[in-house]
C-alpha positions in Angstrom: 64.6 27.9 66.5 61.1 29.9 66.8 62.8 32.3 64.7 63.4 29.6 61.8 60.3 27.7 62.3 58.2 30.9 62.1 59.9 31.7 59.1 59.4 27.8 57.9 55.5 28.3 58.6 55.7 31.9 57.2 56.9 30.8 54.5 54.5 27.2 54.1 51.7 29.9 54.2 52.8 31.7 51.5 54.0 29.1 49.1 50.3 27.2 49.7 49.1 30.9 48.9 50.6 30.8 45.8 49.7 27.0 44.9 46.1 27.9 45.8 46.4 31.4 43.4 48.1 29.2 40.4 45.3 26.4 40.8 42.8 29.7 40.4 44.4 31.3 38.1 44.2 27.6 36.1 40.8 27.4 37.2 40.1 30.6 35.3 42.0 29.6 32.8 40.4 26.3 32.3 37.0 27.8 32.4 37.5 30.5 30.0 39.3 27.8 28.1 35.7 25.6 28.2 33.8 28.3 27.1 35.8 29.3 24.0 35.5 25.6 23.5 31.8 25.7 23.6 31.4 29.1 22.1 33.3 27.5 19.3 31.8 24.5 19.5 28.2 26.4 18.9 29.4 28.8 16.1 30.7 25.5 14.2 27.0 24.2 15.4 25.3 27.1 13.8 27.8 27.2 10.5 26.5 23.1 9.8 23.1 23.8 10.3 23.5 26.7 8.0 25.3 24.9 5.5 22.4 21.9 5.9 19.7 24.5 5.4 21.8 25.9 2.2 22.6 22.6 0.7 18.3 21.7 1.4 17.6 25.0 -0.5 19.5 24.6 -3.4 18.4 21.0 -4.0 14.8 22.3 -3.4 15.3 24.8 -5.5 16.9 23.2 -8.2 14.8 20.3 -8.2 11.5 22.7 -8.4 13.6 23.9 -11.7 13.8 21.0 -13.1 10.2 19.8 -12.5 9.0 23.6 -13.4 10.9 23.0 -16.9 10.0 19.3 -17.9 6.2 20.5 -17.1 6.4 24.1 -18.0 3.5 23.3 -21.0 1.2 22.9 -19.0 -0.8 24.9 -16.7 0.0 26.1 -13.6 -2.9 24.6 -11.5 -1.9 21.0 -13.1 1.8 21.6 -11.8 1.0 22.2 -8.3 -1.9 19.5 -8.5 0.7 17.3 -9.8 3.3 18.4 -7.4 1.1 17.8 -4.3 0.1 14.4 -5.2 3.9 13.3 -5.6 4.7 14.5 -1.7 1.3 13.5 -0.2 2.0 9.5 -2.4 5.3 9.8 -1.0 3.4 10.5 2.7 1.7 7.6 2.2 4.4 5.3 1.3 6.5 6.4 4.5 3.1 6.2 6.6 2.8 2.5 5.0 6.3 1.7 6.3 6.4 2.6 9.5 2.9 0.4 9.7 4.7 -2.2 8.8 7.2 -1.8 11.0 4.8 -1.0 14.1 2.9 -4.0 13.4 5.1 -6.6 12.2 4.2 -9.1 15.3 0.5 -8.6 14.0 1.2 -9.8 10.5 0.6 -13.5 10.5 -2.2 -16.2 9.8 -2.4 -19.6 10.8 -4.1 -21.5 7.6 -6.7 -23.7 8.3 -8.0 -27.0 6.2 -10.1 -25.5 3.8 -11.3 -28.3 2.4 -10.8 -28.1 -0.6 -13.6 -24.6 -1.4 -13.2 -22.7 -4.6 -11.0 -20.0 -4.6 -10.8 -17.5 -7.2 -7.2 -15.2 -7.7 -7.1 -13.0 -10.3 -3.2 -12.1 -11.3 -0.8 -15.1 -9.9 2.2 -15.5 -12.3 4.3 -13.2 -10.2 5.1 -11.0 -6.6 2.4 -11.1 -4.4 -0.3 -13.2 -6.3 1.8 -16.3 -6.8 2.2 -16.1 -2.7 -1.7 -15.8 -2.2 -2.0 -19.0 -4.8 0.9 -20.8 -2.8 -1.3 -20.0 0.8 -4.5 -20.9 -0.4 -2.8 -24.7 -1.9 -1.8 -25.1 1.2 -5.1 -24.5 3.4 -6.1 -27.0 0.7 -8.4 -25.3 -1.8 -8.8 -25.2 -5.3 -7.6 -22.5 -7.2 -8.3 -20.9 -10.4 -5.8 -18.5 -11.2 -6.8 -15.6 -14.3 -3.8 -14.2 -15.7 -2.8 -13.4 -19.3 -0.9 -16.7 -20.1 -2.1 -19.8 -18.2 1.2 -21.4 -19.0 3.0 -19.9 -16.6 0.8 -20.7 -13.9 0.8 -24.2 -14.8 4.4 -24.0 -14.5 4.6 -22.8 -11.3 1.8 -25.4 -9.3 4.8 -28.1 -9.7 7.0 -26.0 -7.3 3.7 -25.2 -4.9 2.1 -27.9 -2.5 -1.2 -29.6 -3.4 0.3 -28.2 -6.8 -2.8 -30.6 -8.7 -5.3 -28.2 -7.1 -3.9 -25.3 -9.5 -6.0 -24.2 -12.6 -5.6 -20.9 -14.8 -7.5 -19.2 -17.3 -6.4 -16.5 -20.1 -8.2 -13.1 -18.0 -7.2 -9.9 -19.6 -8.3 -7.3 -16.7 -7.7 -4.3 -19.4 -11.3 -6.2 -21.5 -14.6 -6.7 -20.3 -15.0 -9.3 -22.8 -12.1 -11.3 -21.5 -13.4 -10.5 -17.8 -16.6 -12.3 -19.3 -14.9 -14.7 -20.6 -13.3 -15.5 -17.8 -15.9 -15.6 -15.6 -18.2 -18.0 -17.9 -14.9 -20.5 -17.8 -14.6 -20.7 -14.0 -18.7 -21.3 -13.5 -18.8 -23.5 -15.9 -16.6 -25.6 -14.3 -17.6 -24.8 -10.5 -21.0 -23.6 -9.9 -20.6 -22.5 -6.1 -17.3 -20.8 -5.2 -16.1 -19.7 -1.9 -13.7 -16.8 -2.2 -12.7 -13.9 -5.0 -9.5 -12.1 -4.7 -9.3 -9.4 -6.6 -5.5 -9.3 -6.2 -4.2 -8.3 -10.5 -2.8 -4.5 -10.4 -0.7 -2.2 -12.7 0.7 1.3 -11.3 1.9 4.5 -13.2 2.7 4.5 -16.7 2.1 6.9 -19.2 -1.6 7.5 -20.5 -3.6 5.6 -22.6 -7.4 4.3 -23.1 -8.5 0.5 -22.9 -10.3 -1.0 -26.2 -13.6 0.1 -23.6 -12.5 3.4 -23.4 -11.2 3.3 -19.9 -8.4 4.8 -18.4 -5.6 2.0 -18.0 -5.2 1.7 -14.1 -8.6 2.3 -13.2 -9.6 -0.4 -15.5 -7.5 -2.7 -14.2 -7.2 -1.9 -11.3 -11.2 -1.6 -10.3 -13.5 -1.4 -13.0 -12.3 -5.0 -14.2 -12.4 -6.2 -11.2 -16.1 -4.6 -10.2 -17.4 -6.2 -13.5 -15.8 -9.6 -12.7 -17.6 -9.2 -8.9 -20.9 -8.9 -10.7 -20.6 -12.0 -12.3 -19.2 -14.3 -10.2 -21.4 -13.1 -7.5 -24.1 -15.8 -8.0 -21.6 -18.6 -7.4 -20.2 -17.0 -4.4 -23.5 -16.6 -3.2 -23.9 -20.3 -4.1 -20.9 -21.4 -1.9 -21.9 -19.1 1.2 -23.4 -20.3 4.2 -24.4 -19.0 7.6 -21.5 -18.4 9.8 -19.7 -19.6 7.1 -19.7 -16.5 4.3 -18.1 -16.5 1.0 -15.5 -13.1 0.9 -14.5 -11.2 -1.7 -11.3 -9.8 -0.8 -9.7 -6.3 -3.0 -6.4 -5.7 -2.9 -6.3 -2.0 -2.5 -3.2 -0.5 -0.8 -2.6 2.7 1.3 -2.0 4.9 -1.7 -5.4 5.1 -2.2 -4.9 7.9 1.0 -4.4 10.6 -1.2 -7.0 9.5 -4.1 -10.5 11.1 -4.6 -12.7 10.1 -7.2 -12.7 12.4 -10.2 -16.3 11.7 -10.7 -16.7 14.6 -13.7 -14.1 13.1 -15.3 -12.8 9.6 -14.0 -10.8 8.4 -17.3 -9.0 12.0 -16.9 -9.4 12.8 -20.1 -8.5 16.7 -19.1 -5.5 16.3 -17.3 -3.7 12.6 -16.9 -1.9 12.1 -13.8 -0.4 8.6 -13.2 -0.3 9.1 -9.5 -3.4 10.5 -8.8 -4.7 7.8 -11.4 -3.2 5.0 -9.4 -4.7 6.5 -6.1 -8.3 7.1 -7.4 -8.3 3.3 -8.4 -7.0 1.8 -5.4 -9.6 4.3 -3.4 -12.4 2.7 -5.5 -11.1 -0.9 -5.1 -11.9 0.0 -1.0 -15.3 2.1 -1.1 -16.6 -0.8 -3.8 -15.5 -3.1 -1.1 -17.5 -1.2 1.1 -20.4 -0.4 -0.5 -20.7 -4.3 -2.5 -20.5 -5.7 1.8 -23.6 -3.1 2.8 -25.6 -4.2 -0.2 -24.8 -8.0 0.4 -25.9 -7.5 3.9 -29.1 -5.7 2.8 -29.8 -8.5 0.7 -29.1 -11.6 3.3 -27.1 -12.9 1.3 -24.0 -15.1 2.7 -21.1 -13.5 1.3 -18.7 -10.5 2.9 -16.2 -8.2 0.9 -13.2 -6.9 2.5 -10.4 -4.5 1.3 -6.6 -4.8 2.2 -3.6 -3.2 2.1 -0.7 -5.9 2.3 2.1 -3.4 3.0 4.9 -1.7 1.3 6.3 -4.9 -0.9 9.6 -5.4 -3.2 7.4 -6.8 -6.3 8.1 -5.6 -9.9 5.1 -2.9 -9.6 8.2 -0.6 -8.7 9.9 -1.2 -11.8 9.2 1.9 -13.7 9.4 4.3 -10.9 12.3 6.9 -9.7 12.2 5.3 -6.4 13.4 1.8 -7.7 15.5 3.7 -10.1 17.6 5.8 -7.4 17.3 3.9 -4.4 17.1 0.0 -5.8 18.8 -1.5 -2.3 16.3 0.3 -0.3 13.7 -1.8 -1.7 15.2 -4.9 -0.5 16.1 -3.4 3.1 13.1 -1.9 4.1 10.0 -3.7 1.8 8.1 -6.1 2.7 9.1 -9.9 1.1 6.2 -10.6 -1.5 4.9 -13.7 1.1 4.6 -11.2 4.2 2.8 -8.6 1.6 0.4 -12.0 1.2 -0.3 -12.8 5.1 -2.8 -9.9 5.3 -4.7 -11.0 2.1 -5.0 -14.8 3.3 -6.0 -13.7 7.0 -8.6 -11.5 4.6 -9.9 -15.0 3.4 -9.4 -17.2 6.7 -10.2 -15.5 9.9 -13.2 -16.1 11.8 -13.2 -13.0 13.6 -13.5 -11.0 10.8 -17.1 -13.0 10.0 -18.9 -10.1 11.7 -16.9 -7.3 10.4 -17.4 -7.2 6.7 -16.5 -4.0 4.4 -13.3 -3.8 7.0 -10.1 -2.4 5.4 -7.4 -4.5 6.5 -3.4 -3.5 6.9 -1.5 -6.3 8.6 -3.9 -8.3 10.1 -5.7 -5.6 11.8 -8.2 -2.6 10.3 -6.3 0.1 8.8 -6.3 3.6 8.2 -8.5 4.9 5.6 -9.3 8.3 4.6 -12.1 10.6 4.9 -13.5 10.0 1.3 -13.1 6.4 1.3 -16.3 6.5 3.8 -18.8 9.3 2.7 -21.5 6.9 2.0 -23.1 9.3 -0.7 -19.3 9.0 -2.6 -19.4 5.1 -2.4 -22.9 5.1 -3.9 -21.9 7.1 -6.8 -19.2 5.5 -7.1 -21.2 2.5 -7.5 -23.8 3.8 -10.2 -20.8 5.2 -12.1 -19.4 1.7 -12.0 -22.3 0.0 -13.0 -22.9 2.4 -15.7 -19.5 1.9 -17.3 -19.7 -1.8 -17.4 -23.2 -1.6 -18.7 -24.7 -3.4 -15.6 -28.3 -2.1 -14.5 -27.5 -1.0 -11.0 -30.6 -3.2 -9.6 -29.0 -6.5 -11.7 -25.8 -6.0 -9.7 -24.5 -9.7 -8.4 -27.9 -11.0 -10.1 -28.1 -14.5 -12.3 -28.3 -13.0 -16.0 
């Protein structure tokens, strides 16, 4: 019985021996088994990344081809001038999203009664403009709306509340005698007014010179605008009062971040770029903002000037470029609706808090990022005497009763 129970115990030691070397042996097995796993798992890691870094070169490549070709007439310091615009715009645009994004909670206004105060919009029939009209009915002021054809204005104020309170004039941004026009129309009609928004924009297109000799976007875009400032000033100076200031409000945007003003040659005459055109005029819709606000204030006078950025928005501004073209449902997804693009204009016309903090560049509701250029005082002055000088307004006249 010892004999066979020895054996039986000899015997349990050596089959548990054996277990215990088969679960090593699996053990190894299993671990060498993990590692080729993961050693694969890294090679195939590395052969994607590869292939990513491949696929990004060609397309790089090719593209730069293709751009190199379609541009290959002209010089070389034009191409890359050209080229870094186009990714720095693009730099912009993304930084401009994610704002929006960041600060959507911040985006919002609560209209007050206006009682019934002048406002002046310039642009209206369409996107952003017919949403700053539709706020402004609504906090119950009177609006004059300057746009090419009236008619389609006048259409519009029977789908808007306090649609009655909606008036339009032909304003042709692209003339300085239509500006004039314009302007002699609205005081006329209303001596004192309380707010200007300069909201009327083009972007891109190919080049071309206005009946004044201006370069399209920046004459649209700012110099219109500036000339249209200088003579509606004296009725905004009419309807300011103390702690209660008329505003000019520009509609400037974040593209302006790559923009400088080509001072030797601001119609770019020499080399037309539409992107840097569109950023140099958006950048001059802010420092004018600026520097027209420092002067006011120098002056005494009751009236503050603003600049604002109303976000990324789906309006027809888009149409003719490759964005809209290749990625149209991005637009939609990821844009801003044309009546959130209008919340930071109308909080640049209603809020209180902002009475003390004139020249501010506003991007959703809150001051924005501007660049470096944008507030070199000695730029926004020149800026200003080439300005004036284009328009034919004697820099010490500026705002003045002619």
């Amino acid at each position: 019985m010892r004999r066979a129970t020895s054996g039986l115990t000899v015997q349990n030691i050596t089959n548990s021996g054996s277990r215990e070397s088969v679960e090593d042996s699996s053990r190894v097995k299993a671990t060498s088994g993990s590692a080729t796993a993961a050693s694969r798992r890294t090679d195939d890691n590395i052969t994607s990344n590869m292939s990513v870094a491949i696929a990004s070169a060609i397309i790089f490549t090719s593209a730069a081809a293709v751009y190199w070709y379609m541009n290959r007439h002209k010089p070389l310091k034009y191409i890359l001038s050209e080229l870094r615009y186009t990714i720095d715009m693009q730099g912009a645009g993304v930084g401009g999203l994610i704002d929006d994004w960041v600060n959507i909670r911040r985006n919002k206004i609560v209209l007050p009664d206006a009682k019934r105060k002048i406002a002046v919009v310039t642009g209206g029939a369409r996107g952003i403009g017919t949403e700053v009209i539709r706020g402004l009915l609504k906090a119950n002021m009177f609006v004059i709306a300057g746009v090419r054809k009236p008619e389609l204005v006048k259409k519009m104020a029977d789908n808007m509340e306090n649609g009655d309170n909606l008036n339009a004039f032909p304003l042709d941004l692209q003339s300085l005698k239509s500006v004039k026009a314009f302007a002699q129309n609205v005081m006329d009609k209303f001596p004192a007014i309380h707010m200007l928004v300069n909201n009327a924009g083009i972007m891109y297109g190919d080049y071309y010179l206005t009946e004044d000799g201006f370069e399209s976007q920046l004459a649209t875009n700012h110099l219109g605008h500036f000339y249209l400032t200088h003579l509606l000033l004296p009725a905004l100076k009419q309807g300011g009062t103390i702690g209660e200031a008329a505003r000019i409000v520009n509609v400037s945007s974040c593209a302006h971040y790559p923009g400088k003003i080509y001072f030797d040659d601001i119609n770019m005459k020499e080399h037309y770029d539409s992107t840097a055109a569109y950023a140099q005029s958006k950048l001059a819709q802010l420092m004018s903002a600026r520097y027209i606000n420092k002067m006011l204030e120098q002056e005494g006078c009751a009236v503050k000037s603003y600049s604002v950025h109303p976000g990324i928005v789906d309006t027809d501004l888009f149409e003719k470029t490759m964005f809209k073209k290749t990625f149209p449902w991005a637009m939609k997804l990821f844009f801003k609706t044309p009546a959130k693009g209008a919340v930071s204009i109308l909080y640049a016309c209603f809020e209180k808090d902002l009475e003390k903090k004139g020249g501010l560049y506003i991007s959703n509701c809150t001051e924005g990022i501007s660049n470096k250029f944008s507030k070199q005082p000695e730029y926004q002055k020149r800026l200003f005497e080439i300005s004036c000088k284009l328009v034919d307004v004697d820099v010490k006249n500026f705002g003045q009763v002619c």
